[in-house]
C-alpha positions in Angstrom: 214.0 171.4 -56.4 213.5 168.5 -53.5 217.3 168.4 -53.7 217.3 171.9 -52.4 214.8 171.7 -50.2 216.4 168.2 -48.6 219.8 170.2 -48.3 218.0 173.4 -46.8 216.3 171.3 -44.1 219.1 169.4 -43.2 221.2 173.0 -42.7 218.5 174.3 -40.8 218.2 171.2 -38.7 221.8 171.3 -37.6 221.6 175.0 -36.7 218.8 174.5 -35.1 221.2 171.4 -33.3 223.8 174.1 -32.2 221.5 176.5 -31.6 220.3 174.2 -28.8 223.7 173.1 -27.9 224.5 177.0 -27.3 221.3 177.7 -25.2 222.2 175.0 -23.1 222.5 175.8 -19.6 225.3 172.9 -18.6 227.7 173.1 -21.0 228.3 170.1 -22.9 231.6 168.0 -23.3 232.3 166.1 -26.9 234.2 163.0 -26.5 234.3 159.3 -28.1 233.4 157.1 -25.4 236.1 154.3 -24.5 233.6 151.5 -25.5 233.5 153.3 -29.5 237.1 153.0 -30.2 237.3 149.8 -28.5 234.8 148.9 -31.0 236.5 150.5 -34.3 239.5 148.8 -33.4 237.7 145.4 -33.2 237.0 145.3 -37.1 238.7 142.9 -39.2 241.0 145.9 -41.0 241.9 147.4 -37.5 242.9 143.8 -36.4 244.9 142.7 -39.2 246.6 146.2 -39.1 247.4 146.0 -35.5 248.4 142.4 -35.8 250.8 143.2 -38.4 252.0 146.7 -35.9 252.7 143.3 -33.1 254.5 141.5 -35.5 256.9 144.1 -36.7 257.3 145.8 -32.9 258.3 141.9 -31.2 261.1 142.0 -34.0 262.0 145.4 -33.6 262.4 144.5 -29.9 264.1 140.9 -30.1 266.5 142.6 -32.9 267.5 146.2 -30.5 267.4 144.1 -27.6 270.1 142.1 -29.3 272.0 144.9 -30.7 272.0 146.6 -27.2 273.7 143.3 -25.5 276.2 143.4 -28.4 277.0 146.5 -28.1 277.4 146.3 -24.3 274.7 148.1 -23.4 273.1 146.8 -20.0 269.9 148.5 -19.4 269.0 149.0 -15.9 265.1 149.9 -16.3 262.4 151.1 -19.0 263.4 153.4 -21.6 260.4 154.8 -23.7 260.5 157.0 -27.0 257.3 158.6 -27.4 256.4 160.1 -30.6 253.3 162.4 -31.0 251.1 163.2 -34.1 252.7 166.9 -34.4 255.7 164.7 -35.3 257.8 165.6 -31.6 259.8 162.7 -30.0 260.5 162.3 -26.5 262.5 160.0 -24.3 261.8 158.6 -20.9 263.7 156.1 -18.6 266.5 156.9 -16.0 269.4 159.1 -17.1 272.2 156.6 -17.3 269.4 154.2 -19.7 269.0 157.1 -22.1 272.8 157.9 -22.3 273.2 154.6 -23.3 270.5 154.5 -25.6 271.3 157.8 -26.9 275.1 157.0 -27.6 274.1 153.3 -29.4 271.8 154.7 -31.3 274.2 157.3 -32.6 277.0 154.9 -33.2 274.4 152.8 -35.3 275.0 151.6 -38.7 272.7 149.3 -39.7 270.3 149.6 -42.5 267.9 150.9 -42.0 268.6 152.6 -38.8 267.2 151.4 -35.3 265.8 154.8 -35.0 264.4 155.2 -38.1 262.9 151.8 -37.6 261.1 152.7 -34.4 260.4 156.0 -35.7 258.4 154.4 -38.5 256.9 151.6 -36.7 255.2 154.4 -34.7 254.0 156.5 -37.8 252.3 153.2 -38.9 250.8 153.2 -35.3 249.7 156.6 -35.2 247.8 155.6 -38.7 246.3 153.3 -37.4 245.0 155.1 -34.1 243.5 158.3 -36.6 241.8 155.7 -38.2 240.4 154.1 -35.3 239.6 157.1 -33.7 237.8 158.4 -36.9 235.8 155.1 -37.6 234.7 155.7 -33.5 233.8 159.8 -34.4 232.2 158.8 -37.8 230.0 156.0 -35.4 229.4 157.8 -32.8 228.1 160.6 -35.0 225.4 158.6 -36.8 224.0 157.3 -33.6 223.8 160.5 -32.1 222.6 162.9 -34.8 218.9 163.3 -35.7 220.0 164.7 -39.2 222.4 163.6 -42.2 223.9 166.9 -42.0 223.9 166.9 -38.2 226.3 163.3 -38.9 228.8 165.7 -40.2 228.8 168.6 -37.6 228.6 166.3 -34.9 231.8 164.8 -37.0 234.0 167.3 -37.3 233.1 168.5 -33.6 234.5 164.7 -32.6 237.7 165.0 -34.7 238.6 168.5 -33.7 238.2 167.6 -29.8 240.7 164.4 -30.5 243.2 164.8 -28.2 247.3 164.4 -29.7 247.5 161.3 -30.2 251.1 159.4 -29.4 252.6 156.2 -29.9 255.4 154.9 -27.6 257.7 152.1 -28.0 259.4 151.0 -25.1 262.4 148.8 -24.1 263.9 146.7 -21.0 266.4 144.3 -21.3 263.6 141.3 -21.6 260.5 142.7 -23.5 259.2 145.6 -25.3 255.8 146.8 -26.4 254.2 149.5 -28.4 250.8 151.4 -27.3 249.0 154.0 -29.2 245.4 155.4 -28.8 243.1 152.5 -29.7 245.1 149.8 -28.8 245.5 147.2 -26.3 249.3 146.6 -25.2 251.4 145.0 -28.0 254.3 142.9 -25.9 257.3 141.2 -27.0 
């Protein structure tokens, strides 16, 4: 019977939460603050992950850097390929650097493919950002909420208000880096 009860008072706490939230005259804005995510990507896991994205993006760079020059390819400027969580993938750089681009990385052979390679270095990053930003929700959550059930609203309120998250790798013909949400640059 206190198991019901508990669970009953914890539901009627967090209505009573968004009941407030509603009668609110300014309306509130959900958001994890900068300083939180900094802070879930500081753990050890979140390190060693991210030090292991670095590792695996300054090869990827050296090695297409390499390829490019072999294959002629002279780029002028930045050329960035952005891939979002809803799985889309953009380019950016000037026209004549993503012709180039473009027609290497169609004429590509190796095994496994330069652009399957940076596609799945950025799935790994975008991994690792959900799970930052979720350790930062999940944190932010507890210190906020005056009930366990109120951890959970408060919760999925966070998530849902995430914002896309995107990862983009990026090439000159010197250096490259990868950034994604929750990250510092990683430069090669």
């Amino acid at each position: 019977m206190t198991t019901i009860n508990n669970l009953l008072a914890g539901y009627t706490a967090s209505q009573a939460d968004e009941a407030a939230i509603k009668r609110s005259q300014t309306p509130i804005k959900v958001f994890v603050p900068q300083a939180a995510v900094d802070k879930a990507a500081s753990t050890a896991r979140s390190s060693t992950a991210a030090q292991k994205l670095e590792a695996a993006q300054q090869a990827l760079g050296t090695e297409l850097r390499a390829a490019l020059a072999k294959a002629g390819v002279k780029l002028q400027g930045r050329v960035e390929f952005t891939v979002k969580s809803d799985g889309s993938v953009s380019t950016s750089g000037s026209e004549a650097d993503k012709a180039a681009v473009k027609a290497f990385l169609a004429g590509d052979t190796s095994q496994p493919s330069f652009a399957s390679r940076i596609a799945s270095q950025a799935k790994e990053a975008l991994k690792l950002s959900a799970s930052i930003q979720q350790g930062a929700a999940i944190s932010q959550a507890a210190r906020l909420s005056k009930s366990s059930s109120g951890v959970m609203s408060l919760y999925s309120t966070l998530m849902q208000h995430t914002a896309t998250s995107s990862a983009v790798f990026a090439v000159t013909s010197s250096a490259s880096s990868l950034t994604y949400p929750g990250s510092l640059s990683a430069n090669a």
